[in-house]
Backbone as numpy.savetxt, mean C-alpha at the origin, in Angstrom:
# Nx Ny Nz CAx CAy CAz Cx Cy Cz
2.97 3.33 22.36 1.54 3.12 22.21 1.23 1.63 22.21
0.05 1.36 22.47 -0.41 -0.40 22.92 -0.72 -0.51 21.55
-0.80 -1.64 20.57 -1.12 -2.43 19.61 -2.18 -2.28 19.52
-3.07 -1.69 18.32 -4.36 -1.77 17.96 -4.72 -3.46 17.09
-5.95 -2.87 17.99 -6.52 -4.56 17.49 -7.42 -4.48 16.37
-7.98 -5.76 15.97 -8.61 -5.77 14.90 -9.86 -5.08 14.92
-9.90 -3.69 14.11 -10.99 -3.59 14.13 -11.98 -3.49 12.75
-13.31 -3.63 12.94 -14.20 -4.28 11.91 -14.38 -3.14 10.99
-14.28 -2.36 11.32 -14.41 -1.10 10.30 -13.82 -0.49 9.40
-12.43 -0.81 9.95 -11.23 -0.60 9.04 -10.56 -2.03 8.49
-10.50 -2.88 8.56 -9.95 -4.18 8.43 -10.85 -5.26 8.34
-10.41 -5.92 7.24 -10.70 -7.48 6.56 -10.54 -8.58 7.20
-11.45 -9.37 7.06 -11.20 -10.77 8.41 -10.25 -11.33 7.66
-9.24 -11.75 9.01 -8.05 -12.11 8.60 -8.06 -13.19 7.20
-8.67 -14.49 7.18 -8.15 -15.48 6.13 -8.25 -14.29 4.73
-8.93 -13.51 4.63 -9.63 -12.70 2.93 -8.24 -12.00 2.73
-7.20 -11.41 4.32 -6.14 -11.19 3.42 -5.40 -12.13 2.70
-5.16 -13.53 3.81 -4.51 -14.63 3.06 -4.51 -14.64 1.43
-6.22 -14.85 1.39 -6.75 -15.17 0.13 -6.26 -13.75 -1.11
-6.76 -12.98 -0.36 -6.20 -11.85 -1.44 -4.65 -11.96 -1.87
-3.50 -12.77 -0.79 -2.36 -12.40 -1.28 -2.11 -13.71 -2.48
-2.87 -14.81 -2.36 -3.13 -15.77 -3.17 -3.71 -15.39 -4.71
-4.31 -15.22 -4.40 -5.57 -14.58 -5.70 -4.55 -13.21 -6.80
-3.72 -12.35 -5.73 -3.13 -11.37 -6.82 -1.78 -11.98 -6.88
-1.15 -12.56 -6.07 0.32 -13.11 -6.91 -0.05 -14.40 -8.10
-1.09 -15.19 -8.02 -1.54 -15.71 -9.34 -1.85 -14.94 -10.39
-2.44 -13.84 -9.98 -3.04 -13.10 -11.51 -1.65 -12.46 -11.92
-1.08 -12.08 -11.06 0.00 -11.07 -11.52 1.36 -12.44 -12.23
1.36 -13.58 -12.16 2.03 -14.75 -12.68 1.30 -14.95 -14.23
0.50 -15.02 -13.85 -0.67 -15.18 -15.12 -0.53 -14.58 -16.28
-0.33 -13.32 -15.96 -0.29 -12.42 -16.69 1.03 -11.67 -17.56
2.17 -11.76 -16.94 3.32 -11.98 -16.97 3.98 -12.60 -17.96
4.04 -12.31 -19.10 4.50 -13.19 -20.33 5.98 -12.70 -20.98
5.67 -11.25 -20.75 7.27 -10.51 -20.88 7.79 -10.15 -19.87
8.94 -11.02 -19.33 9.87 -10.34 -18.57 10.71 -8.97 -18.27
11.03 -8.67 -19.82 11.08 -7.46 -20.07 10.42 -6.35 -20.14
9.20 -6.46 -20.18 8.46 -5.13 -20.63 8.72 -4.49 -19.30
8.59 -3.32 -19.95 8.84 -1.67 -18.53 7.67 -1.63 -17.97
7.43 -1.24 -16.78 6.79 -1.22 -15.53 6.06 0.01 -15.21
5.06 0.65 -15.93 5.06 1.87 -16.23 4.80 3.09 -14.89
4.87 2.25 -13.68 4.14 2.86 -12.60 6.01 2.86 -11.95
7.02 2.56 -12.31 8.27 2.02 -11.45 9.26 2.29 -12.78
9.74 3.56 -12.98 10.31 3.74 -13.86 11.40 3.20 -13.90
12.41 2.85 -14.64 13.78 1.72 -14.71 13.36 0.40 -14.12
12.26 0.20 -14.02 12.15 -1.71 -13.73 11.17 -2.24 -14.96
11.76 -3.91 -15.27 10.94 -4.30 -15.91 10.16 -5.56 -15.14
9.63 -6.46 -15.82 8.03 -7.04 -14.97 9.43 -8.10 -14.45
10.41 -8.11 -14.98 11.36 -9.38 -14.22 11.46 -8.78 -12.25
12.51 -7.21 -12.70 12.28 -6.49 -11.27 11.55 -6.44 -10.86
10.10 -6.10 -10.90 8.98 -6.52 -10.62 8.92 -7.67 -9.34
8.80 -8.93 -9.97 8.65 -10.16 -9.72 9.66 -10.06 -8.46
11.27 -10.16 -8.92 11.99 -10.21 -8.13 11.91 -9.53 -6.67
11.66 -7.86 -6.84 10.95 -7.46 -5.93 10.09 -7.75 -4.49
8.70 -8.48 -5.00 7.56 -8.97 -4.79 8.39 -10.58 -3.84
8.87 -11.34 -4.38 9.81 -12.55 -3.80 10.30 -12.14 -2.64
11.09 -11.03 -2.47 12.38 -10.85 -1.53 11.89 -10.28 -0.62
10.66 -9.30 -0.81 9.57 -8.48 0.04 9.14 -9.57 0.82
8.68 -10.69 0.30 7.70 -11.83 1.14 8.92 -12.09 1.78
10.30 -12.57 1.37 11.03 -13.36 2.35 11.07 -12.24 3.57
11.73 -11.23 3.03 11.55 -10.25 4.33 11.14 -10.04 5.21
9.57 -10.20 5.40 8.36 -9.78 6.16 8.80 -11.39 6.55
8.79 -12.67 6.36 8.86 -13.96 6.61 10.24 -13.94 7.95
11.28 -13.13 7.53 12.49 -13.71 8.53 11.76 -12.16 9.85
11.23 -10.70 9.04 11.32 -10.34 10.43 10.43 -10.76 11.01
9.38 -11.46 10.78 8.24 -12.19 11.91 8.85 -12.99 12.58
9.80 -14.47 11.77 10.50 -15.29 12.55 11.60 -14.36 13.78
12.28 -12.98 13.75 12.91 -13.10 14.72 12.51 -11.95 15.07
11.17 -11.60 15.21 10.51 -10.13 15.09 11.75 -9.02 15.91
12.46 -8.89 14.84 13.06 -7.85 14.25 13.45 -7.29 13.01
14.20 -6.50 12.56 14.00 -5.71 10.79 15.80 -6.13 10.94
14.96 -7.58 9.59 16.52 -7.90 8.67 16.58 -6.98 7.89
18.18 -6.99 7.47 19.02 -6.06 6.68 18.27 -5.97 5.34
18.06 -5.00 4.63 17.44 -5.30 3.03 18.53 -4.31 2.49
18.64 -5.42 1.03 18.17 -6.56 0.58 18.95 -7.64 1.48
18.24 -8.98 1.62 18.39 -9.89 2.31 19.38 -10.45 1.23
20.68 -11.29 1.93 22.03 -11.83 0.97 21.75 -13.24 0.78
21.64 -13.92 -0.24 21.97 -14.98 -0.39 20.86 -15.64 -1.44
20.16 -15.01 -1.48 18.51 -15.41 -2.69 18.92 -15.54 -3.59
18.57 -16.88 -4.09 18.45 -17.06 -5.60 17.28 -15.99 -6.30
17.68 -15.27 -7.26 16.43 -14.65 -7.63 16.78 -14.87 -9.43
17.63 -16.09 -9.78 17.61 -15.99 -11.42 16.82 -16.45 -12.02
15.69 -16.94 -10.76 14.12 -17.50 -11.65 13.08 -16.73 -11.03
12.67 -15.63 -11.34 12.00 -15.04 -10.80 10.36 -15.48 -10.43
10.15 -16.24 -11.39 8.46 -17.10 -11.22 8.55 -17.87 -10.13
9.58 -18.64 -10.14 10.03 -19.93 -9.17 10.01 -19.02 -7.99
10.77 -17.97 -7.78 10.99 -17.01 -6.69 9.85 -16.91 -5.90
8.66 -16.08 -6.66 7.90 -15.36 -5.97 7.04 -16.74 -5.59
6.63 -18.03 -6.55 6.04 -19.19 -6.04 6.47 -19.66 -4.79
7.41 -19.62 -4.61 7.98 -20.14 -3.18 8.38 -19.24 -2.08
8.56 -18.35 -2.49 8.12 -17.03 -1.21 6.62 -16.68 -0.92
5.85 -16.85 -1.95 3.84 -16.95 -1.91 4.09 -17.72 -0.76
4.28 -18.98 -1.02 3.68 -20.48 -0.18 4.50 -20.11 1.25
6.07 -20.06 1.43 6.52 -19.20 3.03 5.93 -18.55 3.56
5.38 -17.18 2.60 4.85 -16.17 3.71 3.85 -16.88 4.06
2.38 -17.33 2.94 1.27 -17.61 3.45 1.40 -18.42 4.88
2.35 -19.36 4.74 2.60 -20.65 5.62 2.85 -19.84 7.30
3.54 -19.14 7.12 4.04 -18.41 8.65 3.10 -17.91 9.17
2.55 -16.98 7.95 1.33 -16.15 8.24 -0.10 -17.14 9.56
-0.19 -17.78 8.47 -1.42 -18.83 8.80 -0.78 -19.52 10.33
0.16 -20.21 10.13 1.05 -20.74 11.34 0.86 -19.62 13.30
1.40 -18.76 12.46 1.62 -17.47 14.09 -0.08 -16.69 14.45
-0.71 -16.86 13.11 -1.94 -15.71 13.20 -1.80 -14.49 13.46
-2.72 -13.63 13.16 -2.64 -12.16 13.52 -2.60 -11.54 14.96
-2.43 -12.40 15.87 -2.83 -11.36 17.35 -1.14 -11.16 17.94
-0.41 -12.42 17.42 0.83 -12.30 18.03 1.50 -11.35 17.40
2.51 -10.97 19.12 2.98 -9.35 18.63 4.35 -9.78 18.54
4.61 -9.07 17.33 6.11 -9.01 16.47 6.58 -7.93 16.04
7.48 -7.51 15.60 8.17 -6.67 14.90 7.56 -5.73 13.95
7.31 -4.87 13.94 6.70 -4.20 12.50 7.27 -2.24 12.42
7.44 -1.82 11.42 7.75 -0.53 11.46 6.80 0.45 12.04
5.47 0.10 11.85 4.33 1.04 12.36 4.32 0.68 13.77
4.81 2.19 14.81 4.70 1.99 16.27 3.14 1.49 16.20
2.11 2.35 16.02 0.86 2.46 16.63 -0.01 0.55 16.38
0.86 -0.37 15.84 0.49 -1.76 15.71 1.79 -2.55 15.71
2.49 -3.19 16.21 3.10 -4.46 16.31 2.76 -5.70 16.50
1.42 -6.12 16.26 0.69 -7.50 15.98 1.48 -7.95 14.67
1.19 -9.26 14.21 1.17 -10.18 12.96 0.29 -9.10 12.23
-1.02 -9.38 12.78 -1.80 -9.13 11.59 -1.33 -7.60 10.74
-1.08 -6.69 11.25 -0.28 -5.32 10.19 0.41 -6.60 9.34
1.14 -7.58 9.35 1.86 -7.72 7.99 0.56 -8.76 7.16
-0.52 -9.28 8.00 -1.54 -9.69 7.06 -1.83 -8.74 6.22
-2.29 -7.77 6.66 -2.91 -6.63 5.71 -2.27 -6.21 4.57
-0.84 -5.56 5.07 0.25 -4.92 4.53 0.33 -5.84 3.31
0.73 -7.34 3.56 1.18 -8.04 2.44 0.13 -7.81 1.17
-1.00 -8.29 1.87 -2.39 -8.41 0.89 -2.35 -7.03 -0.09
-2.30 -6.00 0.50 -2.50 -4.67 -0.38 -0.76 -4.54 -0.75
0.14 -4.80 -0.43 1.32 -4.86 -1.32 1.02 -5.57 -2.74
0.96 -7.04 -2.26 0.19 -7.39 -3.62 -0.85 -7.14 -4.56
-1.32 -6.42 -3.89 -2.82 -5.99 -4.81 -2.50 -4.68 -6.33
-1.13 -3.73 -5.02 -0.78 -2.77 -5.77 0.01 -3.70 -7.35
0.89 -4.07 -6.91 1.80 -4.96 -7.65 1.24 -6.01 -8.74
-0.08 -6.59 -8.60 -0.66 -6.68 -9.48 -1.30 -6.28 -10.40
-1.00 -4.69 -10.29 -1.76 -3.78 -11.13 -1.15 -3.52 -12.08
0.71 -3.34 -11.13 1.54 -3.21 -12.22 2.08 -4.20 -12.96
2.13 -5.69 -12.71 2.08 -5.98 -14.06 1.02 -6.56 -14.61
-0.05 -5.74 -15.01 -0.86 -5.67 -15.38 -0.83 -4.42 -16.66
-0.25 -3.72 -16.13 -0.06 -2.48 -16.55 0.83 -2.70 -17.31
2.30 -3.76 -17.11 3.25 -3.80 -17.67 2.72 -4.79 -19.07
1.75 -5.54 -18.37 1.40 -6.85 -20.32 0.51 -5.87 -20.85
-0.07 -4.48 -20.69 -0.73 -3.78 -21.72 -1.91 -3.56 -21.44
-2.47 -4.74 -20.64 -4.01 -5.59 -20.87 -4.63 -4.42 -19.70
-6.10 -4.64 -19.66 -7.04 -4.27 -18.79 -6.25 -4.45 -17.44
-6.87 -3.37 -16.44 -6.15 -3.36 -15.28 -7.91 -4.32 -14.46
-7.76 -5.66 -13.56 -8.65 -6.06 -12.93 -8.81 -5.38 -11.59
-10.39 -4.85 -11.56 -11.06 -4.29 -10.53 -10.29 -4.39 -9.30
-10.19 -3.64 -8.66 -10.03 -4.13 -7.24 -11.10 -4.00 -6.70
-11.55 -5.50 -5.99 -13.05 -5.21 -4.87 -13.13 -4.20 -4.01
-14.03 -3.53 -4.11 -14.73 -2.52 -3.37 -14.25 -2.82 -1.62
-14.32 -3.85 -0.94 -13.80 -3.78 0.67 -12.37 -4.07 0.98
-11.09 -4.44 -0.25 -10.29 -4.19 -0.57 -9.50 -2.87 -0.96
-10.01 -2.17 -1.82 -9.92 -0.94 -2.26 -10.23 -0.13 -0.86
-10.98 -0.19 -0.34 -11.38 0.66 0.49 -10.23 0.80 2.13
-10.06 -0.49 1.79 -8.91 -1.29 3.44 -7.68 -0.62 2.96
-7.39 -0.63 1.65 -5.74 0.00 0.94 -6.27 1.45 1.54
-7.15 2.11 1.23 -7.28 3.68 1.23 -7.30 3.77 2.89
-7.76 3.45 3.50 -7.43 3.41 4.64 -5.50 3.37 5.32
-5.48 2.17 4.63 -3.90 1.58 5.29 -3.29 2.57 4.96
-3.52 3.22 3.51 -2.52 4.37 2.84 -2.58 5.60 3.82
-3.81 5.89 3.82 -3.84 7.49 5.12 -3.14 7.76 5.69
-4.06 6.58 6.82 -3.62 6.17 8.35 -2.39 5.71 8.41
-1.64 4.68 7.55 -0.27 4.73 8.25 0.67 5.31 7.31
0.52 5.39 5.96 1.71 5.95 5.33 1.90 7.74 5.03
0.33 8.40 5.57 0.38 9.63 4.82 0.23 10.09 6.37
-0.74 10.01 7.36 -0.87 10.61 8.99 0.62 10.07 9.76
0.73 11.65 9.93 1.87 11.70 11.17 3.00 13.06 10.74
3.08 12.84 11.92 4.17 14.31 11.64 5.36 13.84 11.23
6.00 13.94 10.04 6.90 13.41 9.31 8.14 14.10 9.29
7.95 15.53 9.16 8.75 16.41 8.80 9.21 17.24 10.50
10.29 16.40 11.33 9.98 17.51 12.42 12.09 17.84 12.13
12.90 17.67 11.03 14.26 18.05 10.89 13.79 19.22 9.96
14.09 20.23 10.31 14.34 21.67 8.89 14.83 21.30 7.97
16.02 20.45 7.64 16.55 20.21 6.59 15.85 19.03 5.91
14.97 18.50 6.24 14.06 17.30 5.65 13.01 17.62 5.69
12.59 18.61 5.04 10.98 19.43 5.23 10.24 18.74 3.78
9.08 18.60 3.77 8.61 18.13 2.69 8.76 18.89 1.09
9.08 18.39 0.52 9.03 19.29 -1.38 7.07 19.82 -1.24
6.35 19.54 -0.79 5.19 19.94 -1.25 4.55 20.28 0.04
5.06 21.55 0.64 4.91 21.96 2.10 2.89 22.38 1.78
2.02 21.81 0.85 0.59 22.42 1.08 -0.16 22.35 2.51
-0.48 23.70 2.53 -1.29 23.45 3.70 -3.02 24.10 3.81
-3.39 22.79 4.16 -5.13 22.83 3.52 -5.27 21.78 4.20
-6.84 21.63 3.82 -8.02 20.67 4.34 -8.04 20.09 3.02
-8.32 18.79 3.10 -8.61 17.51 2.19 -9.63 16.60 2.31
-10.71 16.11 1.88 -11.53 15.07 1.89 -11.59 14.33 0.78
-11.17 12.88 1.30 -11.23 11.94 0.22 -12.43 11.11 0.45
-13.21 10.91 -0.53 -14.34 9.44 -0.47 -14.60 8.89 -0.95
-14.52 7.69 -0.90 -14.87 6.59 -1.89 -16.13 5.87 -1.53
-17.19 5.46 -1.86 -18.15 4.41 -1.17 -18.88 4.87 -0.36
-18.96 6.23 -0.26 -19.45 6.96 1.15 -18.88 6.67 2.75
-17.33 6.27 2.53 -16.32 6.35 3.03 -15.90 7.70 2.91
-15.17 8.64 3.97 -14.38 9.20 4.06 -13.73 9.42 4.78
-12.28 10.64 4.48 -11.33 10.96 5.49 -10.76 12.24 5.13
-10.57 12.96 6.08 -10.30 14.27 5.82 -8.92 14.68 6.25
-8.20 15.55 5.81 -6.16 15.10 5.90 -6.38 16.72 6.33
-5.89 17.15 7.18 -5.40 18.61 7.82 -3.79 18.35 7.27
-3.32 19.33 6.18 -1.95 19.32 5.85 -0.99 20.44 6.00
-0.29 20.38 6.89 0.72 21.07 6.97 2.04 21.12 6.62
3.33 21.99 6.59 4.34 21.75 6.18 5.23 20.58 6.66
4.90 20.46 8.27 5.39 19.28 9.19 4.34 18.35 8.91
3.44 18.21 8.82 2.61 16.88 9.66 1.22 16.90 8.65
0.60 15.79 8.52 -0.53 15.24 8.01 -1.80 15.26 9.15
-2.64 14.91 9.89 -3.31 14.76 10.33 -4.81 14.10 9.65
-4.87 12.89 9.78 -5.92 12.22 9.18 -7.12 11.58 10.52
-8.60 12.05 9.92 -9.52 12.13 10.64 -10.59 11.29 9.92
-10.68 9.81 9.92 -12.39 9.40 9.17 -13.23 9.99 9.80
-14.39 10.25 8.13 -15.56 10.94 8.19 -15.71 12.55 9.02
-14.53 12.85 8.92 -15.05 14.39 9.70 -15.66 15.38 8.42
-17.08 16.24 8.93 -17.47 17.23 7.54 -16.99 18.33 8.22
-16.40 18.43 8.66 -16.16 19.88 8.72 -15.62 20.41 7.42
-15.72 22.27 6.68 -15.19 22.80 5.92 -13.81 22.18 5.05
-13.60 21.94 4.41 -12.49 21.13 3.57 -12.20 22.40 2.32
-10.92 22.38 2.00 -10.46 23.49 0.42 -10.27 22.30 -0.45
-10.58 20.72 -0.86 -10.95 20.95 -1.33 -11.53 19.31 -1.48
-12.49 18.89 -2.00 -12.92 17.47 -1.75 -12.63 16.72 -2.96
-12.56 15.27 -2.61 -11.98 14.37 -3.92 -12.61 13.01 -3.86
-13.53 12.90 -4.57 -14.27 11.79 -4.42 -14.46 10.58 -5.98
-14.17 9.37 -5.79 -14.42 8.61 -6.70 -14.28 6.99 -6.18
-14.77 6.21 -7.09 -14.73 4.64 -6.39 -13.30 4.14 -5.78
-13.91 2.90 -5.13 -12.89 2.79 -3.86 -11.68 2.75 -5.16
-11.81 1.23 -6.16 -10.70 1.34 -6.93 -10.04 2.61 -7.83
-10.73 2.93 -8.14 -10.02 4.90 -8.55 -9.16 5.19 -7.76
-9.99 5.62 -6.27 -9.29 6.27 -5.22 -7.58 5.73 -5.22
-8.13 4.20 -5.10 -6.54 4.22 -4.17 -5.87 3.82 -5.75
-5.74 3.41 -6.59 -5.01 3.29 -7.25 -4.50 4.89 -7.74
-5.29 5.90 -7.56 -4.57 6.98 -7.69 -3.68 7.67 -6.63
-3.90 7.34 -5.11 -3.10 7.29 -4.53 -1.89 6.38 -4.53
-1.71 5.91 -4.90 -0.61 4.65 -5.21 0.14 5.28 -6.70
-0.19 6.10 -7.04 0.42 6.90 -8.25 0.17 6.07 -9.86
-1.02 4.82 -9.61 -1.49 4.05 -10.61 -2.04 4.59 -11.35
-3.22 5.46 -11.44 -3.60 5.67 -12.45 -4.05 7.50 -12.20
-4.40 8.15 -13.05 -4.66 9.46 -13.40 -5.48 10.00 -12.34
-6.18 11.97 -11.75 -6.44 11.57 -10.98 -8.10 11.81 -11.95
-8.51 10.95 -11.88 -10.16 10.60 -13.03 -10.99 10.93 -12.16
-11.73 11.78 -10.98 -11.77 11.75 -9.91 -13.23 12.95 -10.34
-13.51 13.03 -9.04 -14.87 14.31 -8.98 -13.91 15.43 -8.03
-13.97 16.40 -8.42 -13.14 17.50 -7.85 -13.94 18.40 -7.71
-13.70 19.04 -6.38 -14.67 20.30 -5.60 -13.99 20.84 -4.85
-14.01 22.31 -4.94 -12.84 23.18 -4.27 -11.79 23.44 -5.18
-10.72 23.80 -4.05 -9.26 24.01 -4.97 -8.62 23.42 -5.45
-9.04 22.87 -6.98 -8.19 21.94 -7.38 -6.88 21.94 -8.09
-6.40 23.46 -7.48 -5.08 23.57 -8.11 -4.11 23.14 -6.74
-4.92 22.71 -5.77 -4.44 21.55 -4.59 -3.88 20.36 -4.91
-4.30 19.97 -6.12 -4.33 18.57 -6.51 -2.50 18.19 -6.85
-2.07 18.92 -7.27 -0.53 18.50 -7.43 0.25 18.83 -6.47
-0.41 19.68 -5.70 1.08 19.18 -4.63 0.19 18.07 -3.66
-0.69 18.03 -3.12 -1.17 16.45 -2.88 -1.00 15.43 -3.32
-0.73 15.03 -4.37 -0.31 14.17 -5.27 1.55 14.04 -4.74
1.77 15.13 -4.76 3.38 15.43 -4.60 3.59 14.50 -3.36
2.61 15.02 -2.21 2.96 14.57 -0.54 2.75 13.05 -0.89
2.01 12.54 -1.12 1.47 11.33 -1.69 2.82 10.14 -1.73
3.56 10.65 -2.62 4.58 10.28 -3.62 5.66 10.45 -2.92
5.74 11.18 -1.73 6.41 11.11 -0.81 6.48 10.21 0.01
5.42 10.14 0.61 5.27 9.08 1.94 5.06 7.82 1.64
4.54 7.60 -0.08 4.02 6.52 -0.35 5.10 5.73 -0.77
6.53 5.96 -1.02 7.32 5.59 -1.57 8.40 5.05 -0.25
């Protein structure tokens, strides 16, 4: 398939991801006072793994742009026994490459349906966004809003590339949560509707056709509950004994 380009409906002008990946690896530094504390969204990690994490992710995305191909992970040789220092100087690399190549040049990326730069603009920005939630989550404190055209770009990215597609086409790798139904999610008077089957997802923005069962709440709700962040606090209509194995597929693909 040819590289989809930027489009305005689904995607953030490029510098706002920059800025977003700026804006949440500070807060998530900020905030960060125990290394130790548990990670409540990432069971067996604490905000150190965390951090460390978040560092090695940026170098990653940094070497496969430089030779747009997929280095080995984990990448060998990182200092990671300072984890603040880490992610500070993997921030300033990625941003730097990022900004350097721009979004149109085509590189390496796991998603066939885009091999531009810009998929890892985006990608990075809402990697971090998630990741600032959790340690956020991990110092105790208030979880900060995610903006509404942010929130909304994650719920998108999440669908469309991590939950649409036929996933399941080996018998022996069939999904744990084979539901099969109609889904509408909306946030903002945004929506998208998921045709789910045992093989395959199928995701459609804004279609009304008949749905079993609809799920609607703000952009930040939405996706942080897709991201397995927070509860689902949600407006529920239809079958909402749908809701856990959706959640299930979720947790699948999202991982």
């Amino acid at each position: 398939m040819a590289p989809r380009q930027h489009d305005a409906e689904t995607r953030l002008p490029w510098d706002l991801y920059l800025a977003v990946i700026r804006t949440e690896v500070d807060r998530a530094l900020q905030v960060t006072d125990d290394l130790d504390a548990p990670v409540p969204a990432c069971p067996g990690w604490t905000a150190r793994d965390l951090l460390e994490h978040v560092g090695l992710v940026f170098r990653h995305k940094v070497e496969s742009i430089r030779s747009a191909s997929e280095p080995p992970w984990p990448l060998s040789g990182m200092d990671t026994s300072d984890v603040r220092r880490l992610v500070t100087e993997e921030t300033a690399t990625l941003l730097a490459e990022l900004q350097q190549r721009g979004p149109r040049e085509i590189r390496h990326t796991w998603f066939p349906d885009d091999r531009s730069n810009g998929f890892w603009f985006r990608r990075m920005a809402l990697e971090a966004t998630v990741h600032r939630v959790d340690t956020e989550q991990a110092a105790g404190g208030p979880v900060t809003p995610i903006e509404d055209e942010v929130a909304l770009d994650g719920i998108d990215e999440f669908l469309t590339v991590f939950v649409g597609g036929p996933w399941w086409d080996d018998d022996e790798e069939l999904s744990g949560f084979p539901v099969d139904a109609r889904v509408r999610i909306t946030a903002d008077g945004r929506s998208w509707t998921l045709a789910l089957s045992e093989r395959e997802v199928l995701v459609t923005p804004g279609d009304d056709a008949p749905v079993d069962l609809a799920v609607e709440g703000s952009p930040h709700e939405v996706y942080l509950w897709m991201w397995g962040r927070a509860p689902a606090d949600l407006a529920l209509e239809g079958r909402k004994d749908l809701l856990e194995q959706l959640e299930g597929r979720f947790a699948e693909l999202g991982n």
